[in-house]
MARRO-180966 format. One record per residue: chain; x, y, z of N, C-alpha, C, O in turn. Coordinates in Angstrom, 2 decimals. Layout:
<nodes>
  chain       nX       nY       nZ      caX      caY      caZ       cX       cY       cZ       oX       oY       oZ
      A        X        Y        Z        X        Y        Z        X        Y        Z        X        Y        Z
...
</nodes>
This chain:
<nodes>
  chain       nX       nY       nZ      caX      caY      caZ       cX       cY       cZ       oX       oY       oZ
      A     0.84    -1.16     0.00     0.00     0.00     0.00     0.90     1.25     0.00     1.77     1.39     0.86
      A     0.64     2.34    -1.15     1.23     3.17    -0.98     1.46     4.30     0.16     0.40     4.40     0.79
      A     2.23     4.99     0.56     2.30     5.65     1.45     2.55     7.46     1.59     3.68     7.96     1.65
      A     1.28     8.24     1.64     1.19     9.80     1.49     1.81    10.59     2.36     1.28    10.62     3.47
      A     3.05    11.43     2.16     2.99    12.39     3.21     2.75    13.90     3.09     2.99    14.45     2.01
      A     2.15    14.83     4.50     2.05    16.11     3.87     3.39    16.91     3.57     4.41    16.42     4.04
      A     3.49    18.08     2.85     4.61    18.47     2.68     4.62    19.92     3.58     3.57    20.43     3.98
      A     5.88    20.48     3.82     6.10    21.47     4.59     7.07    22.20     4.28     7.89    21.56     3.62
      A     7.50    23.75     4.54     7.79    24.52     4.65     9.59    24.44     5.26     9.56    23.58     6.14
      A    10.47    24.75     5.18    11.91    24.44     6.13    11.78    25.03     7.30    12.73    24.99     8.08
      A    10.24    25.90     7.74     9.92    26.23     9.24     9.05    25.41     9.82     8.48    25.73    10.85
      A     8.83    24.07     9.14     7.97    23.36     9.52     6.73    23.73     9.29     5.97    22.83     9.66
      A     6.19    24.61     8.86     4.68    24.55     7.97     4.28    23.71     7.15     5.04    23.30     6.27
      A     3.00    23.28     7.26     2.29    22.47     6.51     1.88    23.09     4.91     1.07    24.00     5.10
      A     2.08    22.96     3.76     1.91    23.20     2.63     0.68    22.89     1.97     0.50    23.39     0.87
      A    -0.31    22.05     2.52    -1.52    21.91     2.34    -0.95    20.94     0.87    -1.64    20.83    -0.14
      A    -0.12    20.57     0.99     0.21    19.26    -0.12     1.14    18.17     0.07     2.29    17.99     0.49
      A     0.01    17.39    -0.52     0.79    15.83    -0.32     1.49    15.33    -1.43     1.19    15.58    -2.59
      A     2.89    14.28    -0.91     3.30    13.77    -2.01     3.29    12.29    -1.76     3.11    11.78    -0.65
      A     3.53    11.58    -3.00     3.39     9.75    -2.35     5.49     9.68    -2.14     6.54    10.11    -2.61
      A     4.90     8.78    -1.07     6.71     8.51    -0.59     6.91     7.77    -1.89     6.16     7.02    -2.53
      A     8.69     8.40    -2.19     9.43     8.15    -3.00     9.46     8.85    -4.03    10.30     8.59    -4.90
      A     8.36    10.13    -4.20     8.24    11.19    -5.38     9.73    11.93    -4.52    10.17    11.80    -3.38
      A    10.12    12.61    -5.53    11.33    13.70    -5.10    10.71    14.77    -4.85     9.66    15.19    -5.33
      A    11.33    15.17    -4.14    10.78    16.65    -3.37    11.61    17.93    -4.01    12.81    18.23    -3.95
      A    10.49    18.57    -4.63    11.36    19.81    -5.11    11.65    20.83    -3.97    11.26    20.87    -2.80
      A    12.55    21.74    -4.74    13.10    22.94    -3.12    12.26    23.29    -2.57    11.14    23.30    -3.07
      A    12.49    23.68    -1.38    11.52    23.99    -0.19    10.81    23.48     0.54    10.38    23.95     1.59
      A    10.45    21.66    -0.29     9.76    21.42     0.46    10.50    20.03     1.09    11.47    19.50     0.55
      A     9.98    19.62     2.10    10.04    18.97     3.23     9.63    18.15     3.97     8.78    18.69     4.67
      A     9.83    16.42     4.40     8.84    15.98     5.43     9.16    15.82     6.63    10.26    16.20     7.04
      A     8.21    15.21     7.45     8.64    14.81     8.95     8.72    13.40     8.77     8.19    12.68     7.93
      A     9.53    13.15     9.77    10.17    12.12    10.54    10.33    12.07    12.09    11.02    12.91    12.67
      A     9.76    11.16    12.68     9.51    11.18    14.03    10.59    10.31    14.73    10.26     9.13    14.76
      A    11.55    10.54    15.19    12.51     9.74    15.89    12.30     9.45    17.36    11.99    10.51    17.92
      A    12.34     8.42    18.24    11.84     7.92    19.22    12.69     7.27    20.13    13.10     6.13    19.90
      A    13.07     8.08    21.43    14.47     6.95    21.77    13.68     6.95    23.30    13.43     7.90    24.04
      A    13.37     5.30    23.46    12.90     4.80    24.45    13.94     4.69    25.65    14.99     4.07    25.47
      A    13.69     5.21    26.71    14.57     5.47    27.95    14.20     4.14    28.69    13.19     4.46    29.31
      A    14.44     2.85    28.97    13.57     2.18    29.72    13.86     2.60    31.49    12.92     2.71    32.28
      A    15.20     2.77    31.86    15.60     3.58    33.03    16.23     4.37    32.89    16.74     4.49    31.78
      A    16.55     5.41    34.00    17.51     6.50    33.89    19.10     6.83    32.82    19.53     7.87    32.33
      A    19.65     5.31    32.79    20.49     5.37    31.91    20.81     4.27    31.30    21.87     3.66    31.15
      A    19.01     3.99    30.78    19.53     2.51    29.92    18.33     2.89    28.83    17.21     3.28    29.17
      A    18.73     2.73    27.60    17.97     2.79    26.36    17.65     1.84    25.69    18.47     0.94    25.83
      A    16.21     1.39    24.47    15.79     0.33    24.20    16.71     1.23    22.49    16.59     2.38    22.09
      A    17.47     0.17    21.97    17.68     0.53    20.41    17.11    -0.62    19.30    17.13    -1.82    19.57
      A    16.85    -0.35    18.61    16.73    -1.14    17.30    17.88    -1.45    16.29    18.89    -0.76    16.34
      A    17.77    -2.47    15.37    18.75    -2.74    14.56    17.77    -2.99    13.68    16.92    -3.86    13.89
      A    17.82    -1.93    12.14    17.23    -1.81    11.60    17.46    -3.40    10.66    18.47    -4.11    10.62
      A    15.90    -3.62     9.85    16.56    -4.96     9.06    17.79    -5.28     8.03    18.30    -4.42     7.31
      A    17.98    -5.96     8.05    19.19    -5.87     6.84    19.03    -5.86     5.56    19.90    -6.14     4.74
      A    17.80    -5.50     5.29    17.06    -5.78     3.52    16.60    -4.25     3.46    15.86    -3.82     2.58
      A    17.19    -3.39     4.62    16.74    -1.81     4.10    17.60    -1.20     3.20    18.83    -1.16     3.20
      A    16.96    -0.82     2.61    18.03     0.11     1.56    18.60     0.99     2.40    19.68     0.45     2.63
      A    18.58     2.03     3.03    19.42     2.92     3.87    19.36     2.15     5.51    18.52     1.61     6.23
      A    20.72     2.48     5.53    21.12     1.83     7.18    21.14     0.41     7.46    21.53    -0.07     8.53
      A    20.71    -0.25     6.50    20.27    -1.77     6.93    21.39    -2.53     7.48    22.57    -2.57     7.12
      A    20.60    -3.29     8.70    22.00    -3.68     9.70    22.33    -2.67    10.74    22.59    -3.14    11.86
      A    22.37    -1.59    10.62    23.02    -0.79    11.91    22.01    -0.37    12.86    20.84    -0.10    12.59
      A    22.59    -0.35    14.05    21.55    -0.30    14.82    20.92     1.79    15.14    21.59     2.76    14.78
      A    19.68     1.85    15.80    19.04     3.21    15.67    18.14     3.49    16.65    17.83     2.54    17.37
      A    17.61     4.59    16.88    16.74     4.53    17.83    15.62     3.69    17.80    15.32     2.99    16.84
      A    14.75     3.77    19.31    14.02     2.92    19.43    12.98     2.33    18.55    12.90     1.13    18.30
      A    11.97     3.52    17.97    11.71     3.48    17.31    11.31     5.31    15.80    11.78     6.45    15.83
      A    10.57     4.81    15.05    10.85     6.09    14.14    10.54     5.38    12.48    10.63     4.28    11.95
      A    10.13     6.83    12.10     9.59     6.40    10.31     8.71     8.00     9.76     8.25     8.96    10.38
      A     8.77     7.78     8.86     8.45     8.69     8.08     6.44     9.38     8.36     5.50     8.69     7.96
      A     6.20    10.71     9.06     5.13    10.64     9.10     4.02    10.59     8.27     4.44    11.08     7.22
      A     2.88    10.30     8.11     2.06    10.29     6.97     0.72    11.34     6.71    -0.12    11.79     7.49
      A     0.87    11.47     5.65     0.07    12.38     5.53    -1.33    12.64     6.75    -1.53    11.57     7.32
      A    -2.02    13.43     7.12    -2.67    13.90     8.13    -2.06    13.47     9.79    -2.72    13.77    10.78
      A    -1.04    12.90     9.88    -0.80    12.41    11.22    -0.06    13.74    12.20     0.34    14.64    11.47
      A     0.11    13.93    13.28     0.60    14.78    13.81     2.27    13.97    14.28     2.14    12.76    14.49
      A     3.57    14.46    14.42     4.56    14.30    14.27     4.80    12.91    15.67     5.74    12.11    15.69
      A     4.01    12.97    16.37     3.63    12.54    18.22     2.94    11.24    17.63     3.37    10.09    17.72
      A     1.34    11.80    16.77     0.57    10.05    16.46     1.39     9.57    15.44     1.11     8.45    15.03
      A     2.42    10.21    14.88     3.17     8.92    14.05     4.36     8.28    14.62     4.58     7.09    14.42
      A     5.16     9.05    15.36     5.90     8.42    16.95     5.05     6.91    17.31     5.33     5.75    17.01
      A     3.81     7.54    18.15     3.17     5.97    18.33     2.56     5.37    17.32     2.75     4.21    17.69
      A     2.05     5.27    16.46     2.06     4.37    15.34     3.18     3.23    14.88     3.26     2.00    14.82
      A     4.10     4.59    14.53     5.46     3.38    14.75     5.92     2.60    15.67     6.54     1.62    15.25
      A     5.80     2.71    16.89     6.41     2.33    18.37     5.40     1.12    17.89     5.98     0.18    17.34
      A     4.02     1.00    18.01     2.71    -0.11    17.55     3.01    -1.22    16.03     2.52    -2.31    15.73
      A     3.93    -0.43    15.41     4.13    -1.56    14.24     5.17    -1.97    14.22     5.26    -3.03    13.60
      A     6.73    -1.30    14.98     7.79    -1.73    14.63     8.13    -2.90    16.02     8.76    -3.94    15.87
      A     7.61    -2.50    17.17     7.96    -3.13    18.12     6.71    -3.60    18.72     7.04    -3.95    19.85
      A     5.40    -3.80    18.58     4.53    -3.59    19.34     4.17    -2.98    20.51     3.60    -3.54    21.45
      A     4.57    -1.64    20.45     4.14    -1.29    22.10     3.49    -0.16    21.88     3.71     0.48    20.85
      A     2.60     0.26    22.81     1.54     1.16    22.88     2.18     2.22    23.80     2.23     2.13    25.02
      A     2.76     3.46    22.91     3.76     4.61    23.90     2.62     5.52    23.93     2.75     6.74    24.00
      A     1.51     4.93    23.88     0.59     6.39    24.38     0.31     6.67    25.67    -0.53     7.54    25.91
      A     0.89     6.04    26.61     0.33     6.04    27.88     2.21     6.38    28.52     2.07     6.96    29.60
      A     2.92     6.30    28.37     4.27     6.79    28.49     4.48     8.24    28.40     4.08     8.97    27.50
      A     5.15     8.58    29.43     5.24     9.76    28.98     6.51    10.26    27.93     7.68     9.88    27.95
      A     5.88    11.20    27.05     6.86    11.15    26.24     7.18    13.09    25.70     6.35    13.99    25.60
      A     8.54    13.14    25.47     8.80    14.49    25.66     9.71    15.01    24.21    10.60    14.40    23.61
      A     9.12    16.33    23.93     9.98    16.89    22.46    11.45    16.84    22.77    11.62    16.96    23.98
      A    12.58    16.71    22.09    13.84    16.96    23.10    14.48    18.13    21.43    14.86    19.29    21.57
      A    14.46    17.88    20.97    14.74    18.56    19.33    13.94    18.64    18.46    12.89    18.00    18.55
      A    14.17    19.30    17.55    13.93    19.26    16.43    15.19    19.81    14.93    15.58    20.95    14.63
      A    15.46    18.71    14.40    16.62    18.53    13.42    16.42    18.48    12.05    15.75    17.60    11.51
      A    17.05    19.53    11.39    16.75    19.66     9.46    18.17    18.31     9.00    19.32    18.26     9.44
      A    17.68    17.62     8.27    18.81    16.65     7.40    18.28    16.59     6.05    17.23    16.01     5.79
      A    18.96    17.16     5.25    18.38    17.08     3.77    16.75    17.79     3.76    16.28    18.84     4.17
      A    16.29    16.75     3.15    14.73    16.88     3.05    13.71    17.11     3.96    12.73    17.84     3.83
      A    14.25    16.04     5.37    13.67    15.49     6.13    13.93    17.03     7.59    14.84    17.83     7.79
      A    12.72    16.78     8.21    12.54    17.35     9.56    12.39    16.71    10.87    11.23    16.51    11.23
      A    13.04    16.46    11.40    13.41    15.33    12.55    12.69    15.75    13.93    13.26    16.51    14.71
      A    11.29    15.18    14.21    11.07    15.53    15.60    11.71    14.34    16.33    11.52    13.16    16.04
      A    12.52    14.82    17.33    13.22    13.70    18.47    12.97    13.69    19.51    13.30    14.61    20.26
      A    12.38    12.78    19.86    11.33    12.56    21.28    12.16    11.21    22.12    12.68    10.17    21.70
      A    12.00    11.76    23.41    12.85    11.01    24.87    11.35    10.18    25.30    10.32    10.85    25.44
      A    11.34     8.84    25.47    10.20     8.21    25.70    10.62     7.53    26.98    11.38     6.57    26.93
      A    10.10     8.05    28.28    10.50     7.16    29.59     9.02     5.65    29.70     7.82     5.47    29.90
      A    10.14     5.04    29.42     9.05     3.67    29.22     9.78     2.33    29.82    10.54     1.68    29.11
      A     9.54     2.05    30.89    10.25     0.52    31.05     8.93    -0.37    30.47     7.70    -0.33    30.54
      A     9.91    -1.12    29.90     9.68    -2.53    29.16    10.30    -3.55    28.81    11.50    -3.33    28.66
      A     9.91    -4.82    28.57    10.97    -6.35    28.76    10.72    -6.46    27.34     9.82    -6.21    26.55
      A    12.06    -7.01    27.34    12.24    -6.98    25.60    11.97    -8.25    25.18    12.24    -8.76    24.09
      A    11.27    -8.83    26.38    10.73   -10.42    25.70     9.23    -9.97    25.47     8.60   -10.49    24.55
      A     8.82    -9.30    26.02     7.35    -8.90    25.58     7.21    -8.17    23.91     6.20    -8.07    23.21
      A     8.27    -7.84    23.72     8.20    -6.89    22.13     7.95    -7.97    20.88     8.44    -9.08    20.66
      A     6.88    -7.10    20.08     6.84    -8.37    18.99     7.29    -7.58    17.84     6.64    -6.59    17.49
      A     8.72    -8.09    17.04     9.02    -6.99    16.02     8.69    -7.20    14.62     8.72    -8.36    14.20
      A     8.42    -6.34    13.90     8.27    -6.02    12.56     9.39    -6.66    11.84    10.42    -6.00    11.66
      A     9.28    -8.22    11.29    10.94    -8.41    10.38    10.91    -7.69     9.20    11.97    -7.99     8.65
      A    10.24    -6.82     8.39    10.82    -6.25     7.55    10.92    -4.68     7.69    10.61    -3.92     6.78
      A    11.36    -4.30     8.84    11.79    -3.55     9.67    12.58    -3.65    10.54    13.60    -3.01    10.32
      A    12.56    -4.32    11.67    13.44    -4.37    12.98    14.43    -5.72    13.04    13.72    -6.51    13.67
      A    15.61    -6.39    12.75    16.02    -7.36    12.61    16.53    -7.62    14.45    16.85    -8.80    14.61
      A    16.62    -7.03    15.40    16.65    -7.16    16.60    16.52    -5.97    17.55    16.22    -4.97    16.89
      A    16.65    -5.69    18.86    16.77    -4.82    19.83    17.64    -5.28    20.77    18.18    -6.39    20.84
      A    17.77    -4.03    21.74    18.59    -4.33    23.13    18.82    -3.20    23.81    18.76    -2.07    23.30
      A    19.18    -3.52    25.39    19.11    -2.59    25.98    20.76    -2.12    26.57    21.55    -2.65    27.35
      A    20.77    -1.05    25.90    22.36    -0.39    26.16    22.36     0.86    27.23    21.38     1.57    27.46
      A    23.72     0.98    27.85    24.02     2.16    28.69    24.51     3.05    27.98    24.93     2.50    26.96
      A    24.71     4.24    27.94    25.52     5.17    27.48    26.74     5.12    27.17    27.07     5.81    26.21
      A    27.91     4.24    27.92    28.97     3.72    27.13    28.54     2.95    26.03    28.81     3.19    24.85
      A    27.92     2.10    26.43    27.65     1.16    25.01    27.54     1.74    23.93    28.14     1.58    22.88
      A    26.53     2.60    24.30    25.98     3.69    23.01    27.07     4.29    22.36    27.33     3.96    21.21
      A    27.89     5.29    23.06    29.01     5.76    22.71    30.12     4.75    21.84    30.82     5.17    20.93
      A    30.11     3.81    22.17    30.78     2.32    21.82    29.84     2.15    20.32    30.45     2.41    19.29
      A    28.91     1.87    20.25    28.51     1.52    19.23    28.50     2.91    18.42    28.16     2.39    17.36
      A    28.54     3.50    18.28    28.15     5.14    17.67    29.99     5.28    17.03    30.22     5.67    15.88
      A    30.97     4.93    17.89    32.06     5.44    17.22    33.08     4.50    16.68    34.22     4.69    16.27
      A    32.28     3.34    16.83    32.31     1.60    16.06    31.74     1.79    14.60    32.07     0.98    13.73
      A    30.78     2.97    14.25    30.27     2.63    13.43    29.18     2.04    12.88    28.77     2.16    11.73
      A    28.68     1.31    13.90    27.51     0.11    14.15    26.12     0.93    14.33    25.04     0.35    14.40
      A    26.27     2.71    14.43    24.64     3.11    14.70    24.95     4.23    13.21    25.99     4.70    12.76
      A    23.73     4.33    12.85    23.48     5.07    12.08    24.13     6.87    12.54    23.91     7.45    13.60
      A    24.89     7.34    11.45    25.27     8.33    12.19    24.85     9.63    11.71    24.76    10.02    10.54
      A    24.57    10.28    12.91    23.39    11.71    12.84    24.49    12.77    14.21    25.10    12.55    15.25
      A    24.25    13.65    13.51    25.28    14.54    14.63    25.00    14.68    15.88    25.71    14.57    16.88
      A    23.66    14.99    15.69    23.17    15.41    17.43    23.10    14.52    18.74    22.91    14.83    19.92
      A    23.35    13.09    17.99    23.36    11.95    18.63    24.23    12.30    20.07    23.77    12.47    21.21
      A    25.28    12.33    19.72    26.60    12.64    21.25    25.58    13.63    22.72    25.39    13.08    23.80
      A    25.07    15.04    22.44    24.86    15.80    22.44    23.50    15.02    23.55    23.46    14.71    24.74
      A    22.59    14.96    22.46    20.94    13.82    22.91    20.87    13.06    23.81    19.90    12.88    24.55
      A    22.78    12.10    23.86    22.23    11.38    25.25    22.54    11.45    26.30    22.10    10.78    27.23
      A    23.82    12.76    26.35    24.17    13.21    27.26    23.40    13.85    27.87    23.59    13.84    29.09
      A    22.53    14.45    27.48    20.99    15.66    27.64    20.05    14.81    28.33    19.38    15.47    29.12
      A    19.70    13.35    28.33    18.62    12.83    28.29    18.74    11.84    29.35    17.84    11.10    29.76
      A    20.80    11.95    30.06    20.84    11.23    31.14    20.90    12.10    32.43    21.22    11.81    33.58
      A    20.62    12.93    32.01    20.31    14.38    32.90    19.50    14.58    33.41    19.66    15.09    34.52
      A    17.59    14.18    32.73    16.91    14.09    33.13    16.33    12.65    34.39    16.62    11.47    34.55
      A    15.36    13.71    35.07    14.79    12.46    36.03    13.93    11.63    35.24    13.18    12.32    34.56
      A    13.76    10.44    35.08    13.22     8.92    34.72    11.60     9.85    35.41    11.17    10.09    36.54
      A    11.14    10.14    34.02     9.60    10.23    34.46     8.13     9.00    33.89     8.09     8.37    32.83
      A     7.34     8.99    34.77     6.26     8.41    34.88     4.88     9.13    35.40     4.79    10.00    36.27
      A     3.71     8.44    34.56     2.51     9.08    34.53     2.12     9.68    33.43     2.65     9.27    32.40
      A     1.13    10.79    33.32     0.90    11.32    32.18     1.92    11.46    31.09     3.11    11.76    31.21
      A     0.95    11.06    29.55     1.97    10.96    28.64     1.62    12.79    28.62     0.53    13.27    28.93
      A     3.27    13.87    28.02     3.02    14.63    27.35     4.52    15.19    26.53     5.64    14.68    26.46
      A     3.89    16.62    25.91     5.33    16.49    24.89     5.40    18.37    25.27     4.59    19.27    25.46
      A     6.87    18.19    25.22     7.16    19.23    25.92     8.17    19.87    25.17     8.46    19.23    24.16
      A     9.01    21.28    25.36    10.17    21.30    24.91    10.59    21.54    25.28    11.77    21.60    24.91
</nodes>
């Protein structure tokens, strides 16, 4: 099934036009992408390893979860959408918080800190998406990030140093900046 997204502005405005994923995007315009990095404790993160049959990144591992938003979705219901198809889990009841927002090429990166404990035997993953998970500390991360082994995005270093800063919250989901 094909897949619509709306297009936007490089201030993040909505353009009141859609394109089908994989049309090229002429100048100016722009989509979202919702990036999702599940905190399960204070300084332990859930990552993904994207499948190995993806055309970009395939094999390296990435945040928790994340994908391209779709046309009418808000940047947050496509966060959980994805979290629901790639891993099965329902982050609507998690609280979950804006931490950035990042221009790469085309794409507009909302990056959201998700405090969520969860057992990674309960996750049911998407194989033509997620080829595994696991739960890493911040060395690890750092370890895998300058190994090569994670997809590499600048703000990364920066994000998790920021995000082991915060207190491990619970209760109401909301999004903040």
């Amino acid at each position: 099934m094909a897949e619509y997204w709306d297009l936007y502005n490089a201030r993040g405005k909505r353009k009141h036009k859609v394109v089908r994923r994989g049309e090229r995007l002429k100048q100016g315009e722009y989509h979202i992408v919702a990036e999702g990095w599940i905190r399960v404790d204070r300084h332990h993160f859930l990552l993904q390893q994207r499948a190995y049959t993806k055309r970009r990144f395939g094999g390296l591992w990435y945040a928790s979860v994340g994908g391209a938003i779709l046309a009418g979705e808000t940047p947050l219901d496509g966060l959980i959408r994805e979290g629901k198809e790639e891993i099965g889990v329902d982050l609507s009841c998690c609280p979950i918080r804006l931490k950035r927002i990042e221009h790469q090429g085309r794409s507009i990166f909302y990056i959201y800190l998700i405090d969520c404990p969860l057992d990674l035997d309960a996750l049911c993953l998407q194989e033509d998406e997620v080829n595994a998970v696991r739960i890493v500390n911040l060395q690890e991360l750092r370890r895998l990030y300058r190994w090569g082994k994670m997809v590499r995005v600048s703000y990364y270093p920066h994000f998790f140093e920021s995000a082991t800063e915060l207190e491990f919250e619970t209760g109401d989901n909301y999004e903040t900046i």
